[in-house]
C-alpha positions, 0 to 999 in steps of 0.5 A: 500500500502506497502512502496516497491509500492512506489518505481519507482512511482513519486510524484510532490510537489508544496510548497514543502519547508516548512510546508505541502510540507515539512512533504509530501516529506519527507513521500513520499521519506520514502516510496521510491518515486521519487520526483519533488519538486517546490518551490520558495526557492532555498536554502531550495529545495537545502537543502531538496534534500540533506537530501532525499535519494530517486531521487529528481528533484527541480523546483525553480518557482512561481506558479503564472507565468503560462508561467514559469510553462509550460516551467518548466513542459514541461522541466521535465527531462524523468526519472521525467517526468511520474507524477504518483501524484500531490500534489497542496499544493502551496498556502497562507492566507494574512491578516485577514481585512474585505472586505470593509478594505482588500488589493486588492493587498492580494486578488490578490495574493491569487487567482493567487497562491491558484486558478490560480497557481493550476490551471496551474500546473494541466493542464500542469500535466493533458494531460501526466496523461490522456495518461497514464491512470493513476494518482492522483491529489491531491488538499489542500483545508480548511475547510475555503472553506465551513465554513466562519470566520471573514477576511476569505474572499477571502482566503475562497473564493479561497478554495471553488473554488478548492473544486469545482474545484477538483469534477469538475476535477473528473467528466471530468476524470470518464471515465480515471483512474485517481483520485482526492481528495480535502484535506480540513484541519482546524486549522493547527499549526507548518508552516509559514501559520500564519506568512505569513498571518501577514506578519512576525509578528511571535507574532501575528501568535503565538496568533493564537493557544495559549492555543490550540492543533492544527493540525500538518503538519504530520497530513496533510502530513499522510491524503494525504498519505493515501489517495494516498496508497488506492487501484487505484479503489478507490477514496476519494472526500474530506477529512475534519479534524480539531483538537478537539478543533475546530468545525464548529458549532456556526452561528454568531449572532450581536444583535446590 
């Protein structure tokens, strides 16, 4: 797909503000698309929306609340309001305890944005896209969602349900022509994922990818790019990367 097909075609960002979000508005605003933007951060959506030279309507919402994901959905303005792709990338990792050590009020947060909040946001999506017969729903998984880690828990957890989740959307939508594609990236370097997940502790978020060459936003942002610009007959399920310092291999043995 040439950059000129984007043109007069809509895409619709959860997260959009800093990281993944942020590389896929700018790609997409390149190649000529109209953008809704939703984040939490009016000031960096502001901010954004000014440096974007193609039409962008911002959402200043939380995920998380489903009542406010309706009204704002429902409240798109008309030249917004035909979602030609939805990019689920809101989400978030907190802490790295074990189970029997980590903090329920983490685990509730990373269910109600990871799972619950892409869930609202693609159902408040879904009915226009079915009317239509046509659209592509794209979901940010991690490799997390298949391989476990030490104090991957409930983050991992969360990725496997939007893993099923998103082949399970496929199945429900054989008979439209829409599509579905779960992104699943491995270690990602050059976002706020770590220094959320440590909750500001930048140094400690810095630990995480020294001495290696981790993915970058770009990356992620070109592999959903892709995925979107394919010929509409086709559709790609998943889509795995990591960088090559990283690989899944190696089962965990405690010889105590």
């Amino acid at each position: 797909m040439t950059p000129n097909n984007w043109t007069n075609r809509i895409v619709f960002i959860t997260g959009a503000t800093a990281g993944f979000g942020l590389a896929m508005a700018r790609q997409f605003a390149n190649a000529g698309a109209s953008l809704v933007l939703l984040g939490r951060r009016k000031d960096r959506l502001d901010e954004l929306k000014a440096a974007l030279s193609t039409p962008v309507h911002t959402i200043v919402c939380d995920v998380s609340y489903r009542q406010e994901v309706s009204e704002v959905i429902d409240a798109l303005p008309p030249a917004f309001a035909a979602v030609d792709v939805l990019i689920n990338n809101a989400g978030l990792a907190l802490g790295l305890e074990g189970a029997d050590h980590a903090s329920l009020d983490d685990w509730d947060t990373m269910i109600d944005t990871n799972l619950k909040g892409l869930a609202y946001v693609t159902r408040a999506i879904l009915p226009g896209m079915v009317e239509r017969n046509r659209g592509h729903i794209i979901n940010l998984g991690s490799v997390a969602g298949t391989y476990p880690y030490s104090g991957g828990n409930m983050y991992g957890a969360t990725k496997a349900a939007v893993a099923q989740f998103s082949l399970n959307l496929l199945t429900d939508l054989v008979k439209t022509k829409i599509r579905v594609t779960n992104i699943e990236p491995g270690m990602c370097g050059g976002s706020e994922f770590s220094v959320v997940r440590f909750k500001g502790d930048a140094e400690k978020a810095a630990k995480v990818y020294e001495n290696t060459e981790p993915l970058t936003a770009e990356d992620v942002s070109d592999a959903v790019f892709w995925a979107a610009s394919l010929p509409a007959h086709v559709n790609i399920n998943r889509i795995e990367m990591m960088p090559v310092c990283q690989a899944p291999g190696g089962l965990t043995v405690f010889r105590g």
